[in-house]
N, C-alpha and C positions, 0 to 999 in steps of 0.2 A: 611252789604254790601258784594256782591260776590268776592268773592278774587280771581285773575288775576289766581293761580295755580289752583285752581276748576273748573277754565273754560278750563283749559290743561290737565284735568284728562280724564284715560279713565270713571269714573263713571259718568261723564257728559255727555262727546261727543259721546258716544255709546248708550243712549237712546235718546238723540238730534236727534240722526239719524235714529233711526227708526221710531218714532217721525215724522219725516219728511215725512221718505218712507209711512208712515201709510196714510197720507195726501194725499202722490200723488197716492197711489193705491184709495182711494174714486174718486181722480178726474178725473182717469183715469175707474172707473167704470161708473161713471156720461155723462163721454162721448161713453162708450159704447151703453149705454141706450138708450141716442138720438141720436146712428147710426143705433139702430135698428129699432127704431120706423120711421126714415126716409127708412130703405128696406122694410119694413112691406107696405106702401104706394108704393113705386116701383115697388112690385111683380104683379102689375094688369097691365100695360105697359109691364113687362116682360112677363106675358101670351100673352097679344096679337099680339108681336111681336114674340113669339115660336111662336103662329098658321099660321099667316102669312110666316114665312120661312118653315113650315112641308109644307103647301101647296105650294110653290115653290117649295123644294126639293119631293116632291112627281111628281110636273108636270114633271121635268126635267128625274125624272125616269122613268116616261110611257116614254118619247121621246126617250132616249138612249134605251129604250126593243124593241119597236117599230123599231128603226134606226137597235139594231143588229138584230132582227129577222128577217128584210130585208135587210140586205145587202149585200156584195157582197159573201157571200158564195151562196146565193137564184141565183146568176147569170149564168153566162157560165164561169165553173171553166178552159176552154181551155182560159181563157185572162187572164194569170196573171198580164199583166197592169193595165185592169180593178181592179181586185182583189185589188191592190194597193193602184189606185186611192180611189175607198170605203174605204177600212182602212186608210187612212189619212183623212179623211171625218171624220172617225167615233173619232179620235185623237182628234181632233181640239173639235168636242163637248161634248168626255167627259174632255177636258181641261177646258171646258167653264162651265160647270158644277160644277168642283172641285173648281175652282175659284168660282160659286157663291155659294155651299155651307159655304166657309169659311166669319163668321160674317165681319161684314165693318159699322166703325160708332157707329151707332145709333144701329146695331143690335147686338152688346154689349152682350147685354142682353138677347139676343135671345141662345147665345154661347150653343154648346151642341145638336142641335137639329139635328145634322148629327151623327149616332152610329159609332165609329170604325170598323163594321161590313162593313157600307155602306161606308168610305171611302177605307177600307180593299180592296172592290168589284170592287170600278173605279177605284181604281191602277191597281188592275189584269187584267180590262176587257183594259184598257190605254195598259199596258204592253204585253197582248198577240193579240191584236190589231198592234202595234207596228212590235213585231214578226212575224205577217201576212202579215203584208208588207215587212220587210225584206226579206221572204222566196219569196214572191209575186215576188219582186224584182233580187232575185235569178236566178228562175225562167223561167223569161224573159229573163233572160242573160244565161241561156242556153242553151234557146230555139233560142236564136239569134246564139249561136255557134256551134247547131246542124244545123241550117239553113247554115250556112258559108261552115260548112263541104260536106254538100249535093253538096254546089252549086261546091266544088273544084271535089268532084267525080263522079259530072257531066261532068267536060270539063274536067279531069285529064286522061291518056294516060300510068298512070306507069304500069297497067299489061298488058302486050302482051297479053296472051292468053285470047280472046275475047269472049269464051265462058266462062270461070272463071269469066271476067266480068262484065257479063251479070248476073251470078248467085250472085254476090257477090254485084253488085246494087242494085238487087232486092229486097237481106235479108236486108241492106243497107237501101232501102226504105221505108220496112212494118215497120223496128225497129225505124224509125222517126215520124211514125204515131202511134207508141205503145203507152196505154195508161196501161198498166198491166209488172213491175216487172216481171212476172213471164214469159209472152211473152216475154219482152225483152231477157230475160235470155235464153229460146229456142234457139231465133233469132241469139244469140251471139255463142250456141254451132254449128246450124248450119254452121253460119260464119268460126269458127275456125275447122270446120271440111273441109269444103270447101278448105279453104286454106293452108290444113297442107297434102290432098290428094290430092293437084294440082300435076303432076308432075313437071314443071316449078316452083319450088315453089318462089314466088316474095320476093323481099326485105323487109326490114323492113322500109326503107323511102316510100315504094308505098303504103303501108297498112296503114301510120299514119293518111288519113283523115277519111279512115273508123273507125280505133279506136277513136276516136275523135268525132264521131258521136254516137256511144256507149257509151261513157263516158259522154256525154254533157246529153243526151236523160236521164241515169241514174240518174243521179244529178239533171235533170227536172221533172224525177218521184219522187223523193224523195222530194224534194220542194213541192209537188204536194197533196201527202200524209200529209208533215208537215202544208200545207194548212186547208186541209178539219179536219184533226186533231186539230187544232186551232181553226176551226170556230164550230166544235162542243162545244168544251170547253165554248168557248163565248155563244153558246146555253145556258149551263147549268149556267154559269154565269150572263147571263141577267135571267135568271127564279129567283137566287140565292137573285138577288139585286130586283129585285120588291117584292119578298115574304119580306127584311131587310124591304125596306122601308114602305113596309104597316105595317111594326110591332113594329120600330121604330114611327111611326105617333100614332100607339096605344098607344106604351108604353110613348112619351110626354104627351102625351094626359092627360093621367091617374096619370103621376108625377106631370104636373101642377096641377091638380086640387086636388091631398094629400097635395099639398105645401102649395097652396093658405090657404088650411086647418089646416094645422098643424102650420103656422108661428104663429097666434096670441098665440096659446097654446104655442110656442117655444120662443115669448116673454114675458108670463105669467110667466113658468116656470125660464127665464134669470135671471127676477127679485130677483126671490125667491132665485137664485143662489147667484147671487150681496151681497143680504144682509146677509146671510150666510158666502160668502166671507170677506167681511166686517168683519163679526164678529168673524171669525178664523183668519183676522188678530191683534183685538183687543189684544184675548188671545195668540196668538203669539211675540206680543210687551212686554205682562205681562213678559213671561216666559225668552224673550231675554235680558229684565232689569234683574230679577233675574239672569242671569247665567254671564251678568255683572258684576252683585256685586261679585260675588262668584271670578269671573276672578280678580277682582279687589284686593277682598281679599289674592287671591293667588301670584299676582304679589308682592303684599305688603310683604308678608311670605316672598318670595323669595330674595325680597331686601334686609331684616334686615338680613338674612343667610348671603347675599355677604357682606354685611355690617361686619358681626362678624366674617368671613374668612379675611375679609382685614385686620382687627385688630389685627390677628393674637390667635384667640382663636381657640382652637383644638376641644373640644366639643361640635362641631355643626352638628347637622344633617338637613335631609334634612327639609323641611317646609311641612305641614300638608295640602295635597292639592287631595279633592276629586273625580274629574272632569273630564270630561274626554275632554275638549277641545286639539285640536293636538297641539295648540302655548305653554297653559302651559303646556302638558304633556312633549315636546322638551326641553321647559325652564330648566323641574326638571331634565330632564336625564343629558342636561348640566351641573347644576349645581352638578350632581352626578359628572360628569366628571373633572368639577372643582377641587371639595371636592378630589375627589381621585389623581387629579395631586398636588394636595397641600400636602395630606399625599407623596405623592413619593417624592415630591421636600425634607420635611424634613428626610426622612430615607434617599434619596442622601446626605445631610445635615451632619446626622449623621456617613455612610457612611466615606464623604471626612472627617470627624473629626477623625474617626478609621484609614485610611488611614495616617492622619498628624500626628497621633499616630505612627504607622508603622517605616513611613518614620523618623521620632525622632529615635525611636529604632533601626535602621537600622542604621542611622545617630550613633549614638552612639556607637555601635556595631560594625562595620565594619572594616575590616583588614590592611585597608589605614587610617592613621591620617590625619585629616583635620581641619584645624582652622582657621576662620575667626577673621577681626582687622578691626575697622575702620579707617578713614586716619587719626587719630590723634595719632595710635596706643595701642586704648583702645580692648580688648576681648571682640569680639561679642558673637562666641560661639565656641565650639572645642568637640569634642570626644573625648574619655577615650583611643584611641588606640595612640595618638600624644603625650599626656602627658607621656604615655610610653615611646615610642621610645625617648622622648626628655628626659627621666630621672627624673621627676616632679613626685610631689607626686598630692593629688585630687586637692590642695591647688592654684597649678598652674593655674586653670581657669581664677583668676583676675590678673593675672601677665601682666604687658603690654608686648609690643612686644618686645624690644629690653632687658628684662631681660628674657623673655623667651626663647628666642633662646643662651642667654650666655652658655649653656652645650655643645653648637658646636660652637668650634673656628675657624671655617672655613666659617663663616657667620662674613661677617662686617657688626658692628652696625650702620654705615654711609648709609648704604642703606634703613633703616628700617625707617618709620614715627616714632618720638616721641612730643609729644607738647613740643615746636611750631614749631618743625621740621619737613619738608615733609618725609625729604629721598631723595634719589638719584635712588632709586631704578626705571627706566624705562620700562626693557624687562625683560621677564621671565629668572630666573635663576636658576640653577642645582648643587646642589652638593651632596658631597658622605663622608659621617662622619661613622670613624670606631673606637665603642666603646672599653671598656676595654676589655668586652668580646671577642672579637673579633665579633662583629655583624657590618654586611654594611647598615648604613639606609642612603638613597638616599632622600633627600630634597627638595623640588622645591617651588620657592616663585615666585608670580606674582599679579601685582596690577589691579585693578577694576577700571571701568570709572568712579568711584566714588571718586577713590583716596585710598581706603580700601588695605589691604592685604592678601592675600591669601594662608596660607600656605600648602602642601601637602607631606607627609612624607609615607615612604612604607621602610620594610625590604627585602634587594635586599644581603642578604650574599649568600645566593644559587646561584642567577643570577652573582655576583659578582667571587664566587668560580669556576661557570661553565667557566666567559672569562678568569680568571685563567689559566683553565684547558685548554681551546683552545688556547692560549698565550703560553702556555707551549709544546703546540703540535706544535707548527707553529715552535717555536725556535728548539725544537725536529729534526723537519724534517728537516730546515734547516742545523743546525750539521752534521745528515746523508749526503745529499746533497754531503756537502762541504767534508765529512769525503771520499767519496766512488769517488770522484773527485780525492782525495791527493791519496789515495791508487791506484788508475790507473796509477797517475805520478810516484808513487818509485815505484811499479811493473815493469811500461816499464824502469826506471833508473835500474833495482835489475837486468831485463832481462840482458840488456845492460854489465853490470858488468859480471855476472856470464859466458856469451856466449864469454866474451873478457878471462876471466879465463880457460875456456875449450878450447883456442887456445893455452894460455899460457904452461896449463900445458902438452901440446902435445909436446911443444918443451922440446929442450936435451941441460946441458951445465950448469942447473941451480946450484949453493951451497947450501948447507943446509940451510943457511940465508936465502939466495930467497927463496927456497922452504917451509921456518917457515912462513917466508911473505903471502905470495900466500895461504897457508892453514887459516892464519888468517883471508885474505879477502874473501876465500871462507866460511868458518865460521859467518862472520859477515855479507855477501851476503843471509845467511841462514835465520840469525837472523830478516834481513829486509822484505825476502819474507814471512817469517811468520807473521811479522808484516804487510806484506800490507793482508796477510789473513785474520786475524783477522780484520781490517780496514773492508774488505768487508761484513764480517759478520754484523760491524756493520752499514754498509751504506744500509741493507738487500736489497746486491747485492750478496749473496753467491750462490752457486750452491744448486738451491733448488729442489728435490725431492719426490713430493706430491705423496702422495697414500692413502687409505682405510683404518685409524686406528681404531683397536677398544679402545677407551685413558682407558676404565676400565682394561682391562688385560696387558696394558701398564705400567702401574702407579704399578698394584698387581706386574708386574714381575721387575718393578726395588726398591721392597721396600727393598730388601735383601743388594743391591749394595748405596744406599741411608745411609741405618744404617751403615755401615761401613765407607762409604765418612763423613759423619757430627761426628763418633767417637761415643765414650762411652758414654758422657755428657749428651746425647741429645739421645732421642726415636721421631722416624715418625711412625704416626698415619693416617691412611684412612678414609677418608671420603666421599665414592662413592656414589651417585645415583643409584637404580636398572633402568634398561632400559636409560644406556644412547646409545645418537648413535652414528656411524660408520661417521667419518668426514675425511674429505681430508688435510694431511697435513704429512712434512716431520716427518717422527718418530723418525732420528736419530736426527736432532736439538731438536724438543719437550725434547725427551733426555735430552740432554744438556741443556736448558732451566732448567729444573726442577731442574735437578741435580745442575745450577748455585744458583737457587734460596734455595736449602735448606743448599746450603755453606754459602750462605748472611746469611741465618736463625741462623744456628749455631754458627756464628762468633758471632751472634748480642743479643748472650747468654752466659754471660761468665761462668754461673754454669751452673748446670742441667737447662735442659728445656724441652717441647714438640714441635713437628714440624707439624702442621697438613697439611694435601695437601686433599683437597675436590675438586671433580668436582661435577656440577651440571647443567643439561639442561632445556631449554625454548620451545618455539615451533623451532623458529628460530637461537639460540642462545648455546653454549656452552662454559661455565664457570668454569675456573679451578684457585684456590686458593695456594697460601701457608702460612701460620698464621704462627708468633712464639708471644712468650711472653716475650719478649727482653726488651734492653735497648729502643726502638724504634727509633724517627726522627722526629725532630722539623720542620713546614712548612717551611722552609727554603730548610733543606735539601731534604724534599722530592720533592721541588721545580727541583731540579737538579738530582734527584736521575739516572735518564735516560740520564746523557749526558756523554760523553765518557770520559774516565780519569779523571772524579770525583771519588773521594775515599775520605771516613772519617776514616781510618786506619791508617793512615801515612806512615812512611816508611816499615813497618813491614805487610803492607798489601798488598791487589794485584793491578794492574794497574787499576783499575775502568772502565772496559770494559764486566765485568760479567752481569751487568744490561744492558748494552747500548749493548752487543748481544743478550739478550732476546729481546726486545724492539727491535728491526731490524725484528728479525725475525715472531716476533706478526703482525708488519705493512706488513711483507712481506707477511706471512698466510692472510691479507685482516680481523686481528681482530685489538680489542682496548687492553692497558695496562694498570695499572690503581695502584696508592699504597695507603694505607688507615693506617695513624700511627699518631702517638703523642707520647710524651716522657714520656718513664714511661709504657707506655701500652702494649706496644708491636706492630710489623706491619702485616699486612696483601697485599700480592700482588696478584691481580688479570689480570687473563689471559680469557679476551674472546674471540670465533671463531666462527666463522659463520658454522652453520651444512646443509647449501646448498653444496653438494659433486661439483656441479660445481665448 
């Protein structure tokens, strides 16, 4: 029994179908057959219905040669009415003509026996026919407005001079009766010669019916000419169309009777056609099953391929397909396209696997500690860089949360999930944990919509050291500020004093006692105004005096005054750059400055030491140092080291104003200050300046 999917195959339903087609091409030859054998019987009706229309289109030609060979050109070409009349005559019967050439009916059959030649002919002779009467018409209406004109310069009055008149009627007259262009043309030089040697010579309104008679008369010749020009044409036209149609009548003649002749032969030979036919579509049915199969085949190939790409097998190629049909050769390109998007999907594949590689490595590696917890506070996963910073050794990975964070006591374990505890922990939170070493790691914990934890840890001691450093500058300046405020107040109080003392001591009358007094407050007067100077020094509000130094010949010409100020103990050492530059800034503070700092230096060396003082320049920038190898200065003190009457000396030292005038003066030059030490090592303080001489 035939299975339901065999009947849904292409290998069925494609020979089913030509099969079929095969079928209706016999029936449709079968019907050819006996439509020709009913024309074959018809062609003897269609003869004798050709002979019968040749002989009506033959009479109606004698009548139309005959009608133009007499008509109105044969008449009196002075009536172009007439003229008219006949070619509307002649309109109407070759209209009557063209209408009976064309078949009607029954004469069907007849079709054909009018040449394109001979309809070619009664268009022309219709059309220049036509134009014969138009011109005809013309014509008449110029000749009606040469007649008008005559009649106005007949009874018209406009030229005076009655012999001009008389001459200018006369040309007037003969030119109405001209039947020659070329006459006319005399007639009109006469005219204008007339009238241009009038002495009176008249207006141009009394001249307008004789132009007008010129004009009219002109345009009637020319009409005139296009007439007889016309009617010759129709001459050679009608000769044109009797010679079509006696040759058209031959040439039917002669077609009918090769037709009548040659049909049987032309159904003899259809036959033979037919079954020939027939039989090329036999072996055309063979060959189109065979390339069925083959199609069939290949469709098949092509399935078990998608079939084994779905399945995810990689060693599949294409299927084995000979053919050159456009549907399978499309198919296999597809399926090329397939195969090749499947190869690229798994190298993407592999690919994002390389990538998830990466991103692990990355994950692992990176400079920020990061560690994930879920919300029961189990380790999901963490980097090698958090176990660091938290102090953990590798071991730390399976630590839960809240033992893991135990190394920072600045983290409450009340916030953290532990089973069966959520935590408290709500919003993100920040803090800043600073190890034995002295390192800042900054912490930050925040929870997932999960409920998870999220930890992120990063080493912030540089950033940490830099707000330091600006902490320390903000209080810096303030100091100044307030320092260079109090120094303005006892200046004008010191003024005050000292100005009441110079009244004092003018007057006469005082004792020795008074006058011991009054030197002591002038004395102590002294003492204060040097103290509010100093003060301004250090509020670097001093009297400053920029100019053009060169700091290397600077430094080389006070190394002499240097070794003597710091003592025997102690040797200074240069450390200059070749090519530094030329900077704006006062030379006697710079001076001072140095010479402060290599007093700091030598104090903060109780044996032998070295003092080095290096400058060194940037593009922008100019950098001057002075290093010792001292006791140095714990962050604390270097914290302060810049604020005014700080001293680590005690009483046996100086007021603690030798930094906090350098530092004045650095901020006043428009540079930065800077001290670099620890205990034990020795310090270094740096002086930078900006080398823009503005």
């Amino acid at each position: 029994m035939i299975s339901r999917s065999f009947l849904s195959s292409i290998a069925f339903r494609l020979p089913f179908a030509i099969a079929f087609i095969c079928f209706l091409v016999f029936s449709l030859s079968a019907i050819a057959i006996y439509g020709l054998q009913r024309a074959r019987d018809e062609m003897a009706a269609y003869g004798l219905q050709a002979f019968t229309s040749l002989a009506k289109a033959s009479l109606v030609s004698r009548q139309v040669s005959d009608l133009v060979s007499s008509a109105p050109f044969l008449m009196n070409s002075t009536s172009p009415y007439r003229v008219a009349s006949e070619s509307r005559a002649v309109v109407l019967q070759v209209d009557s003509l063209l209408k009976t050439a064309a078949p009607h009916g029954a004469d069907q059959a007849a079709r054909g026996f009018a040449s394109p030649r001979m309809v070619e002919l009664l268009d022309l002779i219709r059309t220049q026919t036509l134009v014969l009467a138009r011109d005809a018409d013309a014509a008449q209406n110029h000749k009606a407005e040469a007649a008008a004109a005559l009649g106005e310069v007949a009874t018209g009055k406009g030229i005076v001079d009655h012999e001009l008149r008389r001459q200018v009627n006369g040309i007037v007259q003969a030119a109405s009766t001209s039947d020659s262009l070329f006459q006319l043309g005399e007639l009109r030089r006469r005219y204008v010669a007339d009238t241009m040697a009038a002495q009176g010579r008249p207006e141009a309104s009394e001249l307008q019916p004789y132009e007008r008679v010129f004009e009219a008369q002109t345009r009637y010749l020319l009409n005139m000419f296009a007439i007889r020009a016309a009617v010759a044409k129709l001459h050679s036209v009608s000769r044109d169309l009797s010679h079509a149609t006696e040759t058209q009548s031959d040439a039917v003649a002669r077609q009918l009777n090769d037709d009548l002749l040659s049909t049987s032969d032309a159904l003899s030979r259809l036959l033979v056609t037919v079954a020939l036919a027939f039989l090329l579509v036999l072996v055309m049915a063979t060959f189109s099953i065979r390339s069925v199969m083959r199609v069939s085949r290949g469709i098949v190939a092509l399935s078990n391929g998608m079939n084994a790409l779905a399945k995810g097998e990689n060693e599949v190629g294409p299927p084995a397909y000979h053919g050159n049909e456009t549907e399978l050769v499309r198919l296999l390109d597809a399926f090329r396209a397939f195969k090749d998007s499947v190869d690229r999907v798994s190298r993407l594949r592999r690919t994002a696997e390389a990538a998830a590689r990466t991103i692990r490595s990355t994950f692992r590696n990176m400079n920020e500690g990061i560690a994930l917890f879920d919300r029961m506070g189990r380790p999901i996963t963490m980097n090698r860089r958090i176990i660091e910073l938290f102090g953990h050794s590798g071991s730390a990975r399976k630590l839960p949360l809240r033992r893991f964070v135990e190394p920072v006591p600045e983290i409450d374990p009340t916030l953290l999930p532990s089973d069966p505890e959520r935590g408290t922990l709500l919003e993100r939170g920040v803090i800043r944990h600073r190890t034995g070493d002295q390192r800042v790691i900054e912490i930050s914990m925040s929870r997932q919509p999960e409920g998870g934890i999220v930890l992120l840890a990063r080493d912030v001691t540089l950033m940490d050291r830099q707000e330091a450093e600006a902490a320390k500058v903000q209080r810096l300046d303030g100091i100044m500020r307030m320092t260079h405020q109090v120094s303005h107040e006892v200046g004008n109080m010191i003024g005050i004093i000292t100005g009441s003392l110079g009244l004092l001591e003018r007057e006469t009358g005082f004792n020795d006692r008074q006058k011991r007094n009054i030197a002591r407050i002038r004395k102590a007067a002294e003492r204060g105004r040097s103290l509010a100077g100093s003060m301004l020094s250090i509020g670097s509000q001093q009297p400053f005096h920029p100019s053009r130094v060169d700091v290397a010949s600077l430094l080389r010409g006070m190394a002499d005054i240097l070794e003597i100020a710091v003592g025997a103990k102690c040797h200074i050492k240069l450390e200059l750059d070749a090519g530094l530059p030329v900077v704006s800034l006062d030379a006697a503070l710079l001076e001072q400055s140095v010479l402060n700092l290599c007093l700091n230096a030598s104090a903060a060396m109780p044996t032998r030491g070295v003092i080095i003082i290096g400058a060194t320049a940037t593009r922008d920038t100019l950098l001057i140092s002075v290093t010792d190898n001292g006791i140095g200065m714990s962050p604390e003190v270097v914290d302060r080291a810049f604020e005014p009457y700080f001293t680590t000396r005690g009483i046996h030292g100086g007021a603690g104003l030798g930094l906090a005038m350098v530092y004045g003066f650095v901020r006043q030059s428009g540079g930065e200050a800077s001290i670099c030490s620890s205990p034990g090592q020795g310090t270094t303080v740096k002086l930078s300046f900006p080398t823009d001489l503005r």
